[in-house]
C-alpha positions in Angstrom: 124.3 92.0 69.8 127.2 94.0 68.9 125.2 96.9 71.2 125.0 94.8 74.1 128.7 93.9 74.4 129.9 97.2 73.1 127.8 98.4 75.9 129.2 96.0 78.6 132.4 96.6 77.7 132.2 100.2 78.3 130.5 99.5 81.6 133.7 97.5 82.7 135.8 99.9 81.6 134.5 102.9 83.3 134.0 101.2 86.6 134.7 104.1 88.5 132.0 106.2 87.0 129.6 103.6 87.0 130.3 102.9 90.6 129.9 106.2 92.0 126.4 106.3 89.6 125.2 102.7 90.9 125.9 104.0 94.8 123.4 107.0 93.8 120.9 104.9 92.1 121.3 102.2 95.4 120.4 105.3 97.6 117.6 105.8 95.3 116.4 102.0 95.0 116.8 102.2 98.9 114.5 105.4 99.7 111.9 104.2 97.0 112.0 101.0 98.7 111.3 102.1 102.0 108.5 104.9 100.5 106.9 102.8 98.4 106.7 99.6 101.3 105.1 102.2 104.0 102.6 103.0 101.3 101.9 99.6 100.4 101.9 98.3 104.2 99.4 101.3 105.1 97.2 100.0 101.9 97.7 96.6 102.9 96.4 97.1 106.6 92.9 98.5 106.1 92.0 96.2 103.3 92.9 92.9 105.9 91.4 94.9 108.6 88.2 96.0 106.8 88.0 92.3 105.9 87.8 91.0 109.2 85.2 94.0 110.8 81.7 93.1 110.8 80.6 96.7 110.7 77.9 97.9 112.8 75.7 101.1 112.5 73.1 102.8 114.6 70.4 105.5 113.5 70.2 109.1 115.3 68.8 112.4 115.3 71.4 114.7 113.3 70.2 117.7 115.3 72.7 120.0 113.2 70.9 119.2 110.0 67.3 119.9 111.9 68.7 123.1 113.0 70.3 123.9 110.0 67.0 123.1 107.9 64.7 125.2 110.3 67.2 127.9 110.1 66.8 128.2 106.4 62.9 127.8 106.3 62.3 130.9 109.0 65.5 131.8 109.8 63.7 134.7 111.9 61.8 132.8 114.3 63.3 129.5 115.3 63.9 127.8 118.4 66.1 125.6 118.2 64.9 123.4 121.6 61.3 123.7 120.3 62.7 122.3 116.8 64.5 119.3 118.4 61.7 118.5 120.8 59.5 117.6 117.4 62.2 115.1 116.5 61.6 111.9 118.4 63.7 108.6 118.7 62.9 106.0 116.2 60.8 103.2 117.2 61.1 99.6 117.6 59.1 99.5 114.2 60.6 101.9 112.8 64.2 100.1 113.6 62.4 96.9 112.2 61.5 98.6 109.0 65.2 99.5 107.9 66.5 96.6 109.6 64.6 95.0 106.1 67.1 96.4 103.9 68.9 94.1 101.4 72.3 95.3 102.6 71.8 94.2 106.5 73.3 91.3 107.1 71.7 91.0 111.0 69.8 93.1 113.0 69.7 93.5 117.6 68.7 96.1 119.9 68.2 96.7 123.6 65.3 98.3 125.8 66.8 100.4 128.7 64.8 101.9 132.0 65.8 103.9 134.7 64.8 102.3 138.1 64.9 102.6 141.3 64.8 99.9 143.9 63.5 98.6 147.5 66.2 97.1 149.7 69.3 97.4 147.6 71.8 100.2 147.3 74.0 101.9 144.2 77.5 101.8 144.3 78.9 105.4 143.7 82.3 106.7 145.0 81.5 109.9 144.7 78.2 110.6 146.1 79.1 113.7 147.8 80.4 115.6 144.4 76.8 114.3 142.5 74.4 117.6 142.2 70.6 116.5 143.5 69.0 115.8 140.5 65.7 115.4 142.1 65.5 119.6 142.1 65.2 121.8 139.6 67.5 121.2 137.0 66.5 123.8 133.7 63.2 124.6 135.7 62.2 121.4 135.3 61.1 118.9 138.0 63.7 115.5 137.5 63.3 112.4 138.8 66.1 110.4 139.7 66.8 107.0 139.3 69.8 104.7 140.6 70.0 101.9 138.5 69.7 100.5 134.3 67.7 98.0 133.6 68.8 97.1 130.3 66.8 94.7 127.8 68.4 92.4 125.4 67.2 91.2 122.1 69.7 88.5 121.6 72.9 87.4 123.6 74.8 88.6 120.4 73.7 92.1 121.6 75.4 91.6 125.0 78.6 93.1 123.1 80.4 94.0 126.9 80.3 89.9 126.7 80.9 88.8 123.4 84.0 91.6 123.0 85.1 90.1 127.1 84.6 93.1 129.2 82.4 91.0 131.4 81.9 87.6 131.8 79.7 85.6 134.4 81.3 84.1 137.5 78.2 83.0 139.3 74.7 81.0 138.2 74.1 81.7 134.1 73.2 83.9 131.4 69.7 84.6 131.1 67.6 83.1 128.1 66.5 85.3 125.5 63.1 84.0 126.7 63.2 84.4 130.0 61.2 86.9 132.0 61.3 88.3 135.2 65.3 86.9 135.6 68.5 89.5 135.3 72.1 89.4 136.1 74.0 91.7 138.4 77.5 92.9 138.3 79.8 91.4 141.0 80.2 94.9 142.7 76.6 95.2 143.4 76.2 92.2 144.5 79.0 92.0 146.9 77.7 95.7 148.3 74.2 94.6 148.9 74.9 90.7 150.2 73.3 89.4 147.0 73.5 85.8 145.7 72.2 84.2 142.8 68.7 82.7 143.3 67.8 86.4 145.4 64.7 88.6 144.3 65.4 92.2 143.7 62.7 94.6 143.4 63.3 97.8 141.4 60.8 100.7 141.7 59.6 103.2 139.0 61.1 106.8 140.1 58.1 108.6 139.3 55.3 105.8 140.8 56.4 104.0 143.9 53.8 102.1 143.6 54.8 100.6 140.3 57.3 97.8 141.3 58.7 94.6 139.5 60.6 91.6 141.4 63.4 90.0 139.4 65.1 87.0 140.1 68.9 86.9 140.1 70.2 83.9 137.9 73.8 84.8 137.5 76.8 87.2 138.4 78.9 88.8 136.4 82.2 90.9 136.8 83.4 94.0 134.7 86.9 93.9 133.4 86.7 97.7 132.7 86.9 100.0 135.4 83.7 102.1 137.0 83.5 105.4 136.0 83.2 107.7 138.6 81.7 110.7 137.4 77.9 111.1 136.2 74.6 109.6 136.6 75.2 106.5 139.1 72.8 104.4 136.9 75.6 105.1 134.2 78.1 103.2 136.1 78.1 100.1 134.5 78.3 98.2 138.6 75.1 99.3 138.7 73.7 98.5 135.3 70.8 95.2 135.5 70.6 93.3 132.5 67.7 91.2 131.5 65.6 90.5 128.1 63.7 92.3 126.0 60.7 90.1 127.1 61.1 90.9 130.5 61.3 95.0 129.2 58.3 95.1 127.3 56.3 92.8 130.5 57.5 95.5 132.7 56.5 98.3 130.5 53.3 96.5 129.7 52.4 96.5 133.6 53.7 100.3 134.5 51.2 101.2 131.7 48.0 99.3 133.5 48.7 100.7 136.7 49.4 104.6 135.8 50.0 105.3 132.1 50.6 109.1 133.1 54.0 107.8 135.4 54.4 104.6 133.1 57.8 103.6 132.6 59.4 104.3 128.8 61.7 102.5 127.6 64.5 103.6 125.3 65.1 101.7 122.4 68.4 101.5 120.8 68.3 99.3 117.5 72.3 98.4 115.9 72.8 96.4 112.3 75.4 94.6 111.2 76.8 94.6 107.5 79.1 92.2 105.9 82.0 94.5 104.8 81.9 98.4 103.6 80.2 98.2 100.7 77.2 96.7 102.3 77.3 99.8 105.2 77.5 102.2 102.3 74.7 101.0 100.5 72.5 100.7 103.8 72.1 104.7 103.9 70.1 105.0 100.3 68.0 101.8 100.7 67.3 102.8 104.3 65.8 106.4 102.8 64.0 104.6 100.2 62.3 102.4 102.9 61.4 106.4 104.7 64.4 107.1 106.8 64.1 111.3 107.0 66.9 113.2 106.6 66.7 114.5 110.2 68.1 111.1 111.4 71.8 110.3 110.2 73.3 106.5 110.1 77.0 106.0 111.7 78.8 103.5 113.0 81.3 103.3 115.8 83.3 100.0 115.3 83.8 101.8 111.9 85.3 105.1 112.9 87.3 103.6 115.9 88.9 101.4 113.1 89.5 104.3 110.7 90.7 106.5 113.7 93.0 103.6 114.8 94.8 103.7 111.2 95.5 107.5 111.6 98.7 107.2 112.2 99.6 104.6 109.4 98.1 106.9 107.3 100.2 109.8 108.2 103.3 108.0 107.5 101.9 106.7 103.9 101.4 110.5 103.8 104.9 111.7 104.7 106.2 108.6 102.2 104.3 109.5 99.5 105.8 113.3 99.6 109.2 112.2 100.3 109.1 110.0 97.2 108.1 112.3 95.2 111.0 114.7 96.2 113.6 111.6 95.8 112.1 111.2 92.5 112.7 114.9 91.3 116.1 115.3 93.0 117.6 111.7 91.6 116.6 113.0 88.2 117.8 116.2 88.1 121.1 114.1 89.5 121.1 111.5 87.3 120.6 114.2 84.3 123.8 116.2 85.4 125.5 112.9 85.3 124.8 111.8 82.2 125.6 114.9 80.7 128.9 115.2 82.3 129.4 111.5 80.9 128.5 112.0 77.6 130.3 114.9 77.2 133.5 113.1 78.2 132.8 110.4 75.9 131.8 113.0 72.5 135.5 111.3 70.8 133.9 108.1 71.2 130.5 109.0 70.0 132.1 110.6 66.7 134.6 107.5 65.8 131.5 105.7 66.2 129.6 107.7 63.9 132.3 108.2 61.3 132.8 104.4 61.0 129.4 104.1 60.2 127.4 103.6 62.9 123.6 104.7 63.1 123.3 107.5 65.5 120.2 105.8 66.5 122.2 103.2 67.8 124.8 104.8 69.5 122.1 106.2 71.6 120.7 102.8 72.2 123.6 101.9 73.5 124.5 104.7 76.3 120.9 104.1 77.2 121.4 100.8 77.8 124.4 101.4 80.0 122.5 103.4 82.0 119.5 101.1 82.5 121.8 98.3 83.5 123.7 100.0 86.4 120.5 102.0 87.3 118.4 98.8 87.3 121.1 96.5 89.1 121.8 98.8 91.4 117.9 99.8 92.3 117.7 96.0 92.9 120.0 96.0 95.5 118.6 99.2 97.2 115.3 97.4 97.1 116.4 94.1 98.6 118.4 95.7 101.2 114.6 98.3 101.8 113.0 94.8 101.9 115.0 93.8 104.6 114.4 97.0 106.9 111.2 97.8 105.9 109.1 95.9 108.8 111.4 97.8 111.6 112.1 100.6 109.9 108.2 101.1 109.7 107.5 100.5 113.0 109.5 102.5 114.5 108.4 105.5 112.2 105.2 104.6 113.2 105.8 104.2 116.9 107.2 108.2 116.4 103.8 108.8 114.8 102.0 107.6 117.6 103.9 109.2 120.4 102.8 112.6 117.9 99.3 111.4 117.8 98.9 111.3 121.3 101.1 114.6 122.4 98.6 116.5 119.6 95.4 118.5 121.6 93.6 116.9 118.9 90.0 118.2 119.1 89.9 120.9 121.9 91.0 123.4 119.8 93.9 124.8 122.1 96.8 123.2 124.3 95.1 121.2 127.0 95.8 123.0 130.7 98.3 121.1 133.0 96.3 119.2 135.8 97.0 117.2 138.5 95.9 114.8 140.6 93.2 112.0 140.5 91.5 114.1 137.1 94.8 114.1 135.6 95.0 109.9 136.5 91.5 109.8 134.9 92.2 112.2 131.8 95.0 109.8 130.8 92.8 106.9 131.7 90.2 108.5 128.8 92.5 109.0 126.3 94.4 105.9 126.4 90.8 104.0 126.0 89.9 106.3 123.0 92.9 106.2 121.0 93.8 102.1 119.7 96.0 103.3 117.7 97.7 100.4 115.0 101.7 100.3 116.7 103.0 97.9 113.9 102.9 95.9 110.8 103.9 92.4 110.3 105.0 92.8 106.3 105.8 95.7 104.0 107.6 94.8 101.1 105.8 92.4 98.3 106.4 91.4 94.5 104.4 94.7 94.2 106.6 97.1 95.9 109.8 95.7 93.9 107.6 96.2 90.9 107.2 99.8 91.3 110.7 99.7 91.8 111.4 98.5 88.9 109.2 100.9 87.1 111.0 104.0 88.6 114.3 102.6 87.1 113.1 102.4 83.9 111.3 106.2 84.4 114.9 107.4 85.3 116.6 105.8 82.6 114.0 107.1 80.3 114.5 110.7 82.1 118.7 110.4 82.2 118.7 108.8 79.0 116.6 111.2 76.8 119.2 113.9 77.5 121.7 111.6 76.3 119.7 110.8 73.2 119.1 114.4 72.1 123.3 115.7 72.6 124.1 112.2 70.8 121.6 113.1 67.7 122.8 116.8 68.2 127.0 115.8 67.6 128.5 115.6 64.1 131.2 113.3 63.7 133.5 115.0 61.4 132.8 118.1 63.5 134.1 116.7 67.1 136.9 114.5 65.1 138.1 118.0 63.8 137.9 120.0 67.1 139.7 116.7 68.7 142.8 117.2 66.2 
């Protein structure tokens, strides 16, 4: 007891010094604060994110990894188009098979064909810029085609809908049932005087004699803009959805009328996990059901999310290194401090002595002056960090966006100035690839002033140990001597 009153007694009584030391220690409380909130926020924001993403992943050909292997087995004679060639999508089946593993929570996929049609035209804007793809292209005759006809397993698939880039306006959705029905995009329709309740009749590009007639039972308009460049079949105005029972009818009737021309469709298969774990897992239990190693598993939702924290991440980054150099440079402070202060104070640590009192405890006691005014005044640093964390955060982060999205990023060199409607369209790109997170609705927590907390007492114990070993180091009689 005796300690703790000596101890606040001397705190009163150098007020000055202690002032000057809580002001430092409130700058320190402060900066940790701030640091250790960003951290925590960036923590804090993937977890609740990752919580709420219902991760979906897709199976491909990794075409580095079959070149790389052929490469090492006859690095001599390898051709790398003959090796890729060998490789062929996955099939329905094959999708099914996987889509059996324990980690998958649900399982769609869509049947696409390229078509052509009688009576009905493609919308492109840029018709005149579009190479003839019917001629030689690699010294290969190509067949062109205008339009997708795209096959749904289930209306869960229909993502463009579910995430609202489309939606119908006219008649309704197909059933997942239904055959020989589809749904047009409002563009289309509009260009070609199209109404729901119309036939359409698309036409295999490589057998014109291989035709199907679809009935039109709804609409539907885009809320993303056309792209203008590419295939005109990749325009999504002229993309035809339908089912996956009216795909495999129509591929089932190309194959009796010419199986050499008969249409193939492409089969993309996506599965859905429950959280990370789940995704993680899918890769070995998918090899253990026969996956090769020439296909890879990845999933887009996934990386777009991970890629939209990047710059929350940075920041964590840039507060965990400033930290760390607070840290350093508040100790070294807070060490020449306390020496300073104990060196003024030697009389009074050899009166104390002399009269009887354990060195042990005289050290107690300047330690616990320092952990008061370093804790108190930490405390205040970090409620006034709490207070300005949010904005303070957001604005960094804001900064680290604006960074983000001046970088080059991937090209590898500083992008060439360009003008005009590819400059428009360049922007246009970028902004749609790049979601980044601008701001976070809480920083600060019970955790954060924990930490805090903790760092106090790691200073004291830094600050204070100095203290300790020139206190055991003095000898009353000694510095009562030099003194007189």
């Amino acid at each position: 007891m005796y300690i703790i009153k000596n101890a606040w007694r001397n705190i009163c009584r150098n007020m000055g010094k202690n002032i000057l030391l809580g002001i430092i220690a409130l700058v320190i409380g402060l900066s940790c604060c701030l640091s250790l909130s960003i951290h925590q926020a960036a923590a804090k924001q993937r977890a609740a994110g990752l919580d709420e993403l219902t991760i979906n992943a897709t199976i491909g050909i990794d075409r580095m990894s079959v070149m790389k292997q052929g490469n090492k087995e006859n690095p001599e004679d390898v051709d790398p188009k003959e090796m890729l060639s060998n490789i062929h999508s996955l099939s329905l089946e094959e999708l099914q098979t996987y889509a059996k593993a324990e980690s998958v929570k649900d399982f769609y996929y869509t049947e696409t064909l390229s078509m052509n049609a009688e009576g009905i035209e493609p919308l492109s804007s840029s018709d005149e810029h579009m190479p003839d793809m019917g001629k030689n292209f690699g010294g290969k005759e190509m067949s062109s085609a205008d339009f997708s006809l795209i096959g749904y397993s289930t209306q869960e698939a229909m993502t463009t809908f579910v995430e609202g880039n489309a939606s119908i306006t006219k008649g309704t959705m197909f059933l997942e049932s239904d055959q020989d029905t589809c749904i047009i995009s409002e563009e289309l329709a509009e260009y070609n005087t199209l109404a729901v309740g119309d036939t359409i009749k698309l036409v295999n590009p490589d057998n014109t004699k291989d035709v199907t007639e679809l009935k039109i039972s709804g609409i539907y308009s885009l809320n993303e803009t056309s792209s203008d460049i590419g295939f005109m079949r990749s325009d999504p105005a002229n993309q035809i959805y339908t089912s996956t029972t009216t795909i495999d009818t129509i591929v089932e009737a190309s194959n009796k009328t010419d199986s050499d021309k008969a249409l193939k469709a492409s089969v993309s298969g996506t599965y859905l996990f429950e959280n990370v774990d789940a995704y993680e897992a899918f890769e070995a239990q998918a090899r253990n059901l026969g996956l090769s190693d020439d296909y890879t598993i990845q999933s887009q939702n996934l990386n777009q999310y991970e890629q939209s924290l990047q710059p929350l991440e940075s920041l964590s980054g840039y507060a965990t290194i400033f930290l760390v150099v607070v840290l350093v440079i508040a100790g070294l402070i807070l060490v020449v401090l306390h020496i300073y202060h104990i060196r003024e104070r030697k009389y009074e640590i050899g009166v104390l002595a002399a009269i009887g009192m354990n060195k042990r405890k005289i050290a107690c006691q300047f330690v616990l002056e320092i952990f008061v005014v370093t804790m108190v005044s930490m405390l205040i640093g970090s409620g006034i960090g709490a207070c300005i964390s949010v904005p303070v955060t957001n604005m960094l982060l804001e900064n680290t966006t604006i960074t983000q999205n001046d970088r080059p990023g991937n090209f590898g060199k500083d992008m060439p100035e360009d003008t005009g409607d590819h400059k428009e369209m360049s922007k246009d790109m970028m902004a749609q690839g790049k979601q980044y997170i601008r701001e976070v609705s809480s920083a600060t927590d019970i955790i954060v002033v924990l930490e805090v907390c903790g760092i106090a007492v790691l200073l004291t114990m830094v600050s204070g140990g100095v203290a300790i070993m020139s206190i055991l180091r003095y000898e009353p009689l000694k510095i009562l001597s030099d003194r007189e």
